[in-house]
N, C-alpha and C positions, 0 to 999 in steps of 0.2 A: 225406614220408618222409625219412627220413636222408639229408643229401647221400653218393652213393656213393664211396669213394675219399676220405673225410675224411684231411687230408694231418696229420700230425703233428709239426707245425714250431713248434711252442711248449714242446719236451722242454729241459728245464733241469739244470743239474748234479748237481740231486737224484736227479733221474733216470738219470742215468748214475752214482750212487754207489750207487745199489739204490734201487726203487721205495719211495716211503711205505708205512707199512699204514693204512690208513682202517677202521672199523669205524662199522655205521649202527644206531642205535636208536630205537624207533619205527618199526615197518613198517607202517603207515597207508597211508590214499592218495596220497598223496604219494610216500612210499616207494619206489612202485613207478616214479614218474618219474623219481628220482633213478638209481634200480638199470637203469634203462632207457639215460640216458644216459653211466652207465659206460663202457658198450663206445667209446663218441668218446674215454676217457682210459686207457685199460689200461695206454700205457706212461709215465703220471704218475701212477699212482692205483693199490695194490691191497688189493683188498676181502677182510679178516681174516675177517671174519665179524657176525652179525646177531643184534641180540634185541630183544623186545617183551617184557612185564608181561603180555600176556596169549597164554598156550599153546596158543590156537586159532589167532589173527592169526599168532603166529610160525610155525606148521604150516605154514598155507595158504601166507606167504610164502614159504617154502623149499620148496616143494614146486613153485612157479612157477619160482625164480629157481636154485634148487639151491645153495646157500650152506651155509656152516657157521654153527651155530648158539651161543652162550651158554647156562647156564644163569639166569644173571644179570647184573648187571648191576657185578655189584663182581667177575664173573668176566671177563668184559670189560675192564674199567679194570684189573683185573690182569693181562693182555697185555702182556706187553713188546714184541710187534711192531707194536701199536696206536699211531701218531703221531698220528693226527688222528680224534676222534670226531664223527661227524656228528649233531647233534641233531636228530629228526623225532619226535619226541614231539609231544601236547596242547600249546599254547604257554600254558596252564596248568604246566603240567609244566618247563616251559624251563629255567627259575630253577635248579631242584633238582639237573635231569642234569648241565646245566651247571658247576653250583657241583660238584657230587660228581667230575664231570672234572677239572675244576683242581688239584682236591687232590690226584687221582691223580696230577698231574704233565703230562697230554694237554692239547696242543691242542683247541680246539674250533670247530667252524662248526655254525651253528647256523641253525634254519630261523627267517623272522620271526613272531614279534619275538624280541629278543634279551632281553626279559623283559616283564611282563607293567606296568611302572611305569618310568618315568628314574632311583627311588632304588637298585631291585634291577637295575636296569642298568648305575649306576654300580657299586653292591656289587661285580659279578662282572667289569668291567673292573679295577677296583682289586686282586678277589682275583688273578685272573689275571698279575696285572704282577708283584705280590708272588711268585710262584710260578714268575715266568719263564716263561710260557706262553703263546701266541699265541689272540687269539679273531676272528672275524671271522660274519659272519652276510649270512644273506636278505635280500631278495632280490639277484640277480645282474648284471639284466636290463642293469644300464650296461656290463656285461662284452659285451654282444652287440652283431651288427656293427650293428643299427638305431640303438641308440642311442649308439655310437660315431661315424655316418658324421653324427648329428644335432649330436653337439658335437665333430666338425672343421671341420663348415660354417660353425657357431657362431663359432670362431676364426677360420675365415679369413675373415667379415669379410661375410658373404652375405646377413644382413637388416641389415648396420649395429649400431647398438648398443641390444644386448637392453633391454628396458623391462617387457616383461610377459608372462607363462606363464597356461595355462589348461591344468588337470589334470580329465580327467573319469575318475572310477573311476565309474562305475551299471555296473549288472552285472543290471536289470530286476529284477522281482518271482521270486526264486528259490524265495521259498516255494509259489509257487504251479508249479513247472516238474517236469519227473516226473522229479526229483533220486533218488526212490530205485532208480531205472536207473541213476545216473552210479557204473558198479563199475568199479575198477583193475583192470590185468593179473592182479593177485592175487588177485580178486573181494572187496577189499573197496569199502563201499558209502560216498557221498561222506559223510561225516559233519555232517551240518544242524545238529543239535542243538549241535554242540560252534562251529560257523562261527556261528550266530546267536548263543549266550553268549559268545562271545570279539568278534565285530563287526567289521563290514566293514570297518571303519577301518584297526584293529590288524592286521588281515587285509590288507589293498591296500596303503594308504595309502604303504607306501615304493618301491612300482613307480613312486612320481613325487616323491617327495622325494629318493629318492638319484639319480635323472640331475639333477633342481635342485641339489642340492646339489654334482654334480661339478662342473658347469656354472658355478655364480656363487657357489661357497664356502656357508659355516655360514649358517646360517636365523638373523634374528635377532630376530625380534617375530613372533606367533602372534595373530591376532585371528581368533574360532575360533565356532561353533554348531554344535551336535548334538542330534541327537532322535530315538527309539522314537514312530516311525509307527504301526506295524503293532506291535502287542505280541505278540499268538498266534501268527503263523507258521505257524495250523493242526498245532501238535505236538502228539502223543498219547502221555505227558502232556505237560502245557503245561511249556513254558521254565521251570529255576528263576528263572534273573536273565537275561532277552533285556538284549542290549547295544544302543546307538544303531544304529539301522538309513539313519543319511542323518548325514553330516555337512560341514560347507561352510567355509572358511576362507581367510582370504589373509594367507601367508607373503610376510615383506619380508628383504630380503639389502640384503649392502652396495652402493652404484653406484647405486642406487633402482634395481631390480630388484625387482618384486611379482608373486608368484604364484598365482592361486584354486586353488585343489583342491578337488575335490567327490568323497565317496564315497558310497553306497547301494546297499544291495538291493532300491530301491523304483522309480527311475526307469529309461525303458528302457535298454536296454543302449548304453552309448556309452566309449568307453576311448580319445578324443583328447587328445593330449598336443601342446600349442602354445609355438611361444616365437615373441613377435612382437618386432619390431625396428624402428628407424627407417626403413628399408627394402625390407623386407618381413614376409614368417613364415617359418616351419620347422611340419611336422606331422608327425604319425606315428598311422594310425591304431589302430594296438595296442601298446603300450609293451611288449608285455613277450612279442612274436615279435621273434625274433633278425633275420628276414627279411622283415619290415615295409620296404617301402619309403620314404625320407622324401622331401618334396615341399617343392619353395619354390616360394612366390608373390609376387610383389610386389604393391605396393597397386596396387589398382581406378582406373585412370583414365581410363575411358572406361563411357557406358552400356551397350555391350557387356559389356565386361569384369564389369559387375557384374551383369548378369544373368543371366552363365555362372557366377559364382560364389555368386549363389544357387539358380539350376537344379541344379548338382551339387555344391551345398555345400561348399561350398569350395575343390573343386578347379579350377571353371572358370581356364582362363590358367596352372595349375599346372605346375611340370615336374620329374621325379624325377632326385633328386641321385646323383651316383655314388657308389655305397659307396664306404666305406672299404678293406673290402674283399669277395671273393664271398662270402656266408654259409657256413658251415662248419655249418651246421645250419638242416636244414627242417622243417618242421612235416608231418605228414599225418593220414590213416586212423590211428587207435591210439594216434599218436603226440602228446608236449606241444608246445604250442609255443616253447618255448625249453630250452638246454642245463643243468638244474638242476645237473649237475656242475661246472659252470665255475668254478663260486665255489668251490668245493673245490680242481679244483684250481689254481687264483691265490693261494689261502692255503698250500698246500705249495709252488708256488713260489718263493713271498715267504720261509718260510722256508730252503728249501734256500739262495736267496739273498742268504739274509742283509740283506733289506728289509721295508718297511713293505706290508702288503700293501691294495690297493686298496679291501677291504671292510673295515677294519681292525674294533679293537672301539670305540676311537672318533667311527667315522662310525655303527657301531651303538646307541651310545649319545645320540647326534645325533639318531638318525630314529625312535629308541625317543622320547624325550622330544619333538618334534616332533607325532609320533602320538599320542602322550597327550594334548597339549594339546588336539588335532584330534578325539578323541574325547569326551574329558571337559574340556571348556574350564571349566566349575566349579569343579572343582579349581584355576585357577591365577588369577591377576589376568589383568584387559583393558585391554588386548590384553598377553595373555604376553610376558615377557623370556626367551628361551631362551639358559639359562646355560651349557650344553655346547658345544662347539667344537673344529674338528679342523685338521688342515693339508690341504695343496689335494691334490686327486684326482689320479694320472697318468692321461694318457691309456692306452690301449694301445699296444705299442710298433708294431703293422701300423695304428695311425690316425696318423701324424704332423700 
């Protein structure tokens, strides 16, 4: 459930010069987690009002959330109390809202991916700058305190010096799970159809490139396979274009820092996020709960030790690191496991204060082309040269 008593000690001068307005488009499933984890930012964030393209979705969501509503979408961008639009649209759709925001002159954060390609990703960085307008995107997860407390430790020096990462996104056989039960606060239903033609890749895949990439900087070679296992998915009707349903790679960084990442909706569900060191590891079993514990282990040297650490996988000999700091968000009953608004608001902070904000559009265009190659490695030469590049991550200012 929600930590009780969430303290509000991250209010910025934005906030004391009058709240942003935010407005959210696309009321999907997703949507409703966003709209959920509002109430943790009321006094950095306030919510204008909402629209969807379709008259039913935006019913049902206002009807849940009690919001005001658009009738469109150029009524919306024409808000002048509108500073930052949230995109939760189709990430088919991304490109257009996006682009169409810019021009209005709005900020934007936008759900992942930041487009559906690295060329329409550079596009709408480049329009954005042109237009003086800030962009930042999905996912958040290195804003949370697990993966913050996982690259302090990193820094001070806990496994020695990183050498290798192991990213597992499986997420098991989804088609076969009784997905059409998984309905949002709002009741809408998880959307399959649209999660299988977009791909698990373009879907996950940056809940473990952007804590890589805060960690040991810009990705710089991509040697990459992907493959449609499973074509049918059992959909009635069938998939027009199912996307790769498993994809496997290993990202190299500068310091020889190499990372495997593995995504699928086919293998069983495993979501370990490792960075090993001279030293020892660092793990986290769920990258993307704010309240994931993270654990070191040093290497195995004793037969003991190594058969406690294959009895409990990893953990034998283990010991959990001290956050960074308490989690300021819990997972429960109902509830996501992580704060979908945080990235929002780190982007009206950044700009209230007049800096670069941590998800910039940058690193979005980074983890967009990273994931392209990780999906569609055809498309590029082998092993890829990834030509996008950003400046280094801050920490958070409670991780020193």
């Amino acid at each position: 459930m929600l930590a009780a008593g969430v303290l509000r000690r991250e209010m910025t001068a934005m906030a004391t010069a009058g709240t942003p307005g935010i407005a959210i488009t696309g009321c999907g499933y997703v949507a409703d987690m966003y709209r959920q984890c509002l109430a943790l930012h009321e006094q950095e964030l306030r919510l204008c009002g909402v629209y969807d393209r379709d008259p039913a979705r935006l019913t049902a969501f206002t009807a849940c959330w009690g919001d005001r509503t658009y009738r469109s979408l150029a009524e919306l961008l024409d808000d002048p109390q509108i500073s930052i639009l949230v995109n939760l649209t189709d990430p088919e759709s991304h490109f257009d809202v996006t682009s169409a925001a810019v021009a209005a002159g709005k900020h934007v954060y936008t759900e992942k991916p930041l487009a559906m390609t690295a060329v329409q990703a550079i596009e709408l960085r480049d329009h954005a700058r042109q237009a003086g307008v800030r962009m930042a995107a999905a996912p958040c997860n290195i804003l949370g305190e697990a993966a913050q407390t996982m690259w302090q430790s990193l820094r001070a020096g806990a496994i020695g010096r990183p050498v290798l990462a192991y990213a597992e996104l499986d997420d098991g056989m989804v088609h076969r799970a009784n997905y059409r039960q998984w309905v949002s606060r709002s009741g809408r239903i998880w959307p399959a159809r649209g999660e299988f033609e977009t791909g698990c890749t373009l879907e996950h895949a940056g809940y473990a490139i952007t804590p890589l990439v805060a960690m040991f900087g810009p990705v710089r070679r991509v040697t990459a396979f992907s493959a449609l296992l499973i074509p049918g998915k059992q959909t009635d009707p069938a998939l027009d274009h199912p996307a790769p349903d498993f994809s496997t790679g290993m990202l190299e960084f500068d310091k020889g820092v190499v990372a495997r990442i593995t995504n699928s909706i086919v293998a069983p569900y495993d979501h370990r996020f490792r960075i090993v060191g001279e030293g020892g590891s660092l793990e986290l079993r769920e990258p993307w709960d704010y309240a994931c514990p993270v654990m070191l282990r040093h290497p195995a040297n004793s037969r003991l030790t190594r058969f406690m650490e294959r009895r409990f996988n990893g953990w034998g000999g283990a010991k959990r690191v001290k956050p960074a700091r308490a989690p300021q968000f819990r997972a429960g009953k109902n509830y996501p496991t992580m704060d979908f608004m945080r990235g929002v608001a780190e982007l009206a902070r950044a700009i209230g204060e007049g800096r670069r904000s941590r998800l910039d559009e940058d690193l979005a265009v980074h983890v967009t082309e990273v994931t392209e190659m990780l999906q569609y490695p055809e498309r590029f030469e082998r092993p890829a040269v990834v030509r996008s590049t950003l400046e280094p991550l801050e920490p958070m200012d409670w991780a020193p």
